[in-house]
C-alpha positions as CSV (number, residue, x, y, z in Angstrom):
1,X,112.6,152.9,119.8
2,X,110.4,154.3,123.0
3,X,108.1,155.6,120.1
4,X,108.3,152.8,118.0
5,X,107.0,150.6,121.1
6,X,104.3,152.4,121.9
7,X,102.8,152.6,118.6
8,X,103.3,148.9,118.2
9,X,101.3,148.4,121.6
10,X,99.1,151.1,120.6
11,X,98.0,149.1,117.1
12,X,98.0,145.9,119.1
13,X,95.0,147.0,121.8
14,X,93.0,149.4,119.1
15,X,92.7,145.9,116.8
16,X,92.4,143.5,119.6
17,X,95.3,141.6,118.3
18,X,95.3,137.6,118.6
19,X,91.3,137.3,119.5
20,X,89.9,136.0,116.1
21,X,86.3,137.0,115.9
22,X,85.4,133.4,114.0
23,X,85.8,131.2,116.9
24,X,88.1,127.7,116.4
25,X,86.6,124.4,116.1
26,X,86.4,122.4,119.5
27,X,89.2,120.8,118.9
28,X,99.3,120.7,107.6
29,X,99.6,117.0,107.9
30,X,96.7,115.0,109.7
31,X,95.3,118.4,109.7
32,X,91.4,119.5,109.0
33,X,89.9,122.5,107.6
34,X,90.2,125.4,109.9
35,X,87.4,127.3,111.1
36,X,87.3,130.2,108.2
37,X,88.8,133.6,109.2
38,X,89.4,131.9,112.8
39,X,93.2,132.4,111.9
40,X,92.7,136.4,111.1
41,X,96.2,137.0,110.9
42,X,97.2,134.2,108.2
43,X,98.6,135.3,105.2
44,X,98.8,133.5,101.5
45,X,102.5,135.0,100.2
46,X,102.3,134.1,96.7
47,X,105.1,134.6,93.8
48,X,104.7,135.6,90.0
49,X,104.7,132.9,86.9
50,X,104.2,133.5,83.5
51,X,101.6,135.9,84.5
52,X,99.7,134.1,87.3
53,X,100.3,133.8,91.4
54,X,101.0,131.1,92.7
55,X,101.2,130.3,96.5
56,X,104.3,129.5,98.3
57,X,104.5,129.9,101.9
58,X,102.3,131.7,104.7
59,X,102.9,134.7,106.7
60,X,101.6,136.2,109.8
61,X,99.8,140.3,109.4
62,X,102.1,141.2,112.5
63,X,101.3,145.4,111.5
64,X,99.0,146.9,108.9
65,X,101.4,147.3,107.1
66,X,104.3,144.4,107.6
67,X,104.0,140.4,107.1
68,X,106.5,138.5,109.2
69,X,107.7,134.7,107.2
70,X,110.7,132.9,106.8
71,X,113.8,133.9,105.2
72,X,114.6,130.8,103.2
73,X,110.4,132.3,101.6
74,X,111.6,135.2,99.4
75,X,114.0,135.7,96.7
76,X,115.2,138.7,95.3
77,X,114.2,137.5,91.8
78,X,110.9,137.0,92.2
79,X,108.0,139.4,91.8
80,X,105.3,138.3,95.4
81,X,102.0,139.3,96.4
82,X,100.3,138.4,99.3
83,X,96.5,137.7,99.7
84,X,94.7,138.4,103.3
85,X,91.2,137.3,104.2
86,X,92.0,133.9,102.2
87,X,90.7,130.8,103.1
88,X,89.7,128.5,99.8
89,X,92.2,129.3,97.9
90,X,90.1,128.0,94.6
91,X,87.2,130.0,95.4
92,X,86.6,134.0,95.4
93,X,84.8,134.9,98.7
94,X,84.7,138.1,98.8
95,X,87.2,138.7,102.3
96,X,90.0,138.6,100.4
97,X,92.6,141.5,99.9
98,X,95.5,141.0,97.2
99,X,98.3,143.4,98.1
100,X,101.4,143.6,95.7
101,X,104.8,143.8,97.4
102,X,107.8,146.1,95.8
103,X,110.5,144.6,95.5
104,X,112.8,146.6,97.7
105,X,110.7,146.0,100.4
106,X,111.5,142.7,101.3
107,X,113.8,142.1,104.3
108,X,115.4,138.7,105.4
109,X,117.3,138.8,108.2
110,X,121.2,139.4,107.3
111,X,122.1,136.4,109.5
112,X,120.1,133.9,107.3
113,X,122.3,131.7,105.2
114,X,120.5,130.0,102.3
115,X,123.0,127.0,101.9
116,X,121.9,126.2,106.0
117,X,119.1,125.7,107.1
118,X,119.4,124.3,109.9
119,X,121.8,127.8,111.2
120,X,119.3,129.7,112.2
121,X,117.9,132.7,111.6
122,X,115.5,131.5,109.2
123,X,112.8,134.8,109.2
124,X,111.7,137.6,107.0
125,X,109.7,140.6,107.0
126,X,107.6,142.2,104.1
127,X,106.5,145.5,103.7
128,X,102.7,145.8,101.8
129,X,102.3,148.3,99.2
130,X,100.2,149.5,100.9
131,X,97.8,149.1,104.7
132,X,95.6,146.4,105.3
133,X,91.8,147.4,106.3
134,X,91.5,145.4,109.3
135,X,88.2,143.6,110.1
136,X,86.7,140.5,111.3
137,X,88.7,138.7,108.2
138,X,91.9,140.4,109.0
139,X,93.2,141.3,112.1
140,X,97.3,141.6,113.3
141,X,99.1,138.7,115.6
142,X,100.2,139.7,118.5
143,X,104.1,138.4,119.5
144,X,104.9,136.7,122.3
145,X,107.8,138.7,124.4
146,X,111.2,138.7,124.0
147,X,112.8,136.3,125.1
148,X,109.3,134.2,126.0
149,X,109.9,130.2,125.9
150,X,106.8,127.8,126.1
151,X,107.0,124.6,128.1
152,X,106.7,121.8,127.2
153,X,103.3,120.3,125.5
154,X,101.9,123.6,125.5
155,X,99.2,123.5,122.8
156,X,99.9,125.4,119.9
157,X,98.1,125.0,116.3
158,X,100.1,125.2,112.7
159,X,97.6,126.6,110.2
160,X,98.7,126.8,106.3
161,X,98.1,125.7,102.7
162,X,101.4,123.0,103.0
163,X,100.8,119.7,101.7
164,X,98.3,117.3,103.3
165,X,101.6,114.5,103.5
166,X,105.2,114.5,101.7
167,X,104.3,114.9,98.2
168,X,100.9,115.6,97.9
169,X,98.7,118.0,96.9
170,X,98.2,121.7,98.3
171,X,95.0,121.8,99.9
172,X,92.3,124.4,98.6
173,X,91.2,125.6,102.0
174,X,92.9,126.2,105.4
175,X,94.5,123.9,107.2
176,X,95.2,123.9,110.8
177,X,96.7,120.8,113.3
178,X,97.4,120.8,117.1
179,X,101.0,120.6,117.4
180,X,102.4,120.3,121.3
181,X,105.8,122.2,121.3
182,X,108.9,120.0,122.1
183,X,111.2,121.8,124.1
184,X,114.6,122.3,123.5
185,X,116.0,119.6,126.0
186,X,114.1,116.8,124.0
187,X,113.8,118.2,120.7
188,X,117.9,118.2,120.9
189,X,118.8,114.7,121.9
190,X,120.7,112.9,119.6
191,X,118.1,110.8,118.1
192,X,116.1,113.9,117.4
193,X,116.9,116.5,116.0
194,X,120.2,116.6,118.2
195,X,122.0,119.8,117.0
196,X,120.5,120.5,114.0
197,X,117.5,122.4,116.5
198,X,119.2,125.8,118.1
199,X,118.0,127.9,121.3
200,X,116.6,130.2,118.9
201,X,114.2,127.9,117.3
202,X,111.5,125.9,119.1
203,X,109.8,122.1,117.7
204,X,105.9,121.9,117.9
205,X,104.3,118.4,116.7
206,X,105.7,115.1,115.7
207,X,105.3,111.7,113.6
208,X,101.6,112.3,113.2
209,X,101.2,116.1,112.9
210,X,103.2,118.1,111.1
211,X,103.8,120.7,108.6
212,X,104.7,120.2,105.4
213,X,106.0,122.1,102.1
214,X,104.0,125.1,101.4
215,X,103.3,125.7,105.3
216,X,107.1,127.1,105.2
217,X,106.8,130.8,106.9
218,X,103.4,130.5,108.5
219,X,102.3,130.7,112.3
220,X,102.7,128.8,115.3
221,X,99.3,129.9,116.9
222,X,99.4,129.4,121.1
223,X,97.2,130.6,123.7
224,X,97.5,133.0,126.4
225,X,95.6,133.0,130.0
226,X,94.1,135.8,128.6
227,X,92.3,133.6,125.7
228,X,94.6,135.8,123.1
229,X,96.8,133.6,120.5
230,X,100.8,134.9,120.1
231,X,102.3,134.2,117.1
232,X,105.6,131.7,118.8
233,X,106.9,130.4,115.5
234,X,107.4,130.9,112.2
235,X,107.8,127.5,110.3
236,X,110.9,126.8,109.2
237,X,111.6,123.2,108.1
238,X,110.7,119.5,108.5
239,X,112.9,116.1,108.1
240,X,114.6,115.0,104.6
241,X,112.8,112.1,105.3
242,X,109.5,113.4,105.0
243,X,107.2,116.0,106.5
244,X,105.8,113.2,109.4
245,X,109.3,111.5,110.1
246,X,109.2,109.8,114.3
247,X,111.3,111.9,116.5
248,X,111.4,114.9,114.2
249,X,108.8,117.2,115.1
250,X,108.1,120.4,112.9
251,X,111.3,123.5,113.6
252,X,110.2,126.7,113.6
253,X,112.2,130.0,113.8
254,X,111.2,131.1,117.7
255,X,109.6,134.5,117.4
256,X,110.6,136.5,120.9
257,X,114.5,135.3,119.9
258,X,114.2,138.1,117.2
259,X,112.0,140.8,118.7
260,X,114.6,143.5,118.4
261,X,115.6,142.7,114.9
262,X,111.4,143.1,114.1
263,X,111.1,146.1,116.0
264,X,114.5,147.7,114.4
265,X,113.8,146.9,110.5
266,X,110.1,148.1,111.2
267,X,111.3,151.1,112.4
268,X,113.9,152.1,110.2
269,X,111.3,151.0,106.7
């Protein structure tokens, strides 16, 4: 594990994890076109259809090697690629790397239960066929620490291809939207999400930002002091009700609950 560690933090500081080289705007539902390649790390995970890809959910390069997304993302009868270096999706840029998954390399955690949701556990990890060449396009998140809880309003961004509001169309290019993180003492009263949201999960946005179907899996980008972004969240799921419901902010699956669980299926794969 010692090892495993070290060539984690090793890979981190060689590829300057977390500091985009295509800078954010000044500153996904309510969203706007991201800055391209300013979200280095964001992955298109896309599943086979009578011969064509279609995407699904987003993901987070967390190794060369290894995409982190959300359990309730992959099925074991589906054949997935994923695409780095995207950001319009209609157009070919050039960026872009298509990497085709096998199918025993896909890894949901063993705690996630499909029929709920709202239980917990709700993250995944893929393995690429093979490395991705890391770049100004493509570079690996960085995690925040185990254990790591954000205060509240702390300003974290949702970026993804998810619909621009409940039912509508994917977008063709990049979304992102400033989502303030709820924390757990409000995002659990009783007329929020009460306890539906777990310790292990963390709320980011509200009635007018949000994420929506399609973001599923994707990051929940937040600053450091340093001026490095940590991957905090993983989006997990939004209100019955629709994806910009009042007092039913965004859930995602909190990253540095399930450090060990990363580390150990990376290491043993």
């Amino acid at each position: 594990m010692l090892q495993l560690l070290s060539f984690l933090l090793f890979v981190a500081v060689a590829s300057g994890c977390g500091r985009p080289s295509y800078r954010l705007s000044s500153r996904v539902v309510n969203g706007e076109d991201a800055v391209p390649y300013s979200w280095p790390w964001q992955v298109s995970l896309q599943y086979e259809k009578d011969g064509t890809y279609r995407h699904t959910c987003g993901g987070s390069l967390i190794a060369p090697d290894w995409v982190m997304t959300a359990g309730h993302c992959i099925s074991s009868s589906l054949t997935y690629q994923v695409v780095l270096g995207e950001f319009d999706r209609a157009v070919e840029e050039g960026p872009e790397q298509v990497i085709p998954i096998n199918p025993g390399d896909l890894f949901v955690h063993p705690l996630w239960n499909p029929s709920c949701v709202s239980c917990g556990n709700d993250i995944a990890l893929v393995k690429l066929s093979r490395s991705a060449q890391l770049g100004d396009t493509v570079q690996l998140a960085c995690l925040p620490p185990a254990g790591d809880i954000l205060p509240n309003e702390a300003p974290c961004y949702i970026s993804g291809w998810g619909r621009l509001y409940t039912g509508g169309p994917l977008p063709d290019k990049l979304q992102q939207a400033l989502l303030p993180v709820v924390d757990y003492e409000h995002c659990s009263k009783w007329d929020w999400w009460g306890i539906t949201v777990k310790r292990s999960m963390v709320c980011a946005g509200g009635d007018i930002r949000s994420g929506c179907n399609g973001d599923s899996g994707g990051p929940l980008n937040c600053p450091t002091a340093d001026g490095t972004w940590q991957v905090h969240g993983v989006t997990s799921f939004v209100s019955a009700f629709g994806c910009n419901t009042a007092k039913k902010p965004t859930v995602f699956t909190r990253v540095s609950a399930f450090n060990d669980w990363i580390e150990e299926t990376m290491a043993s794969h």
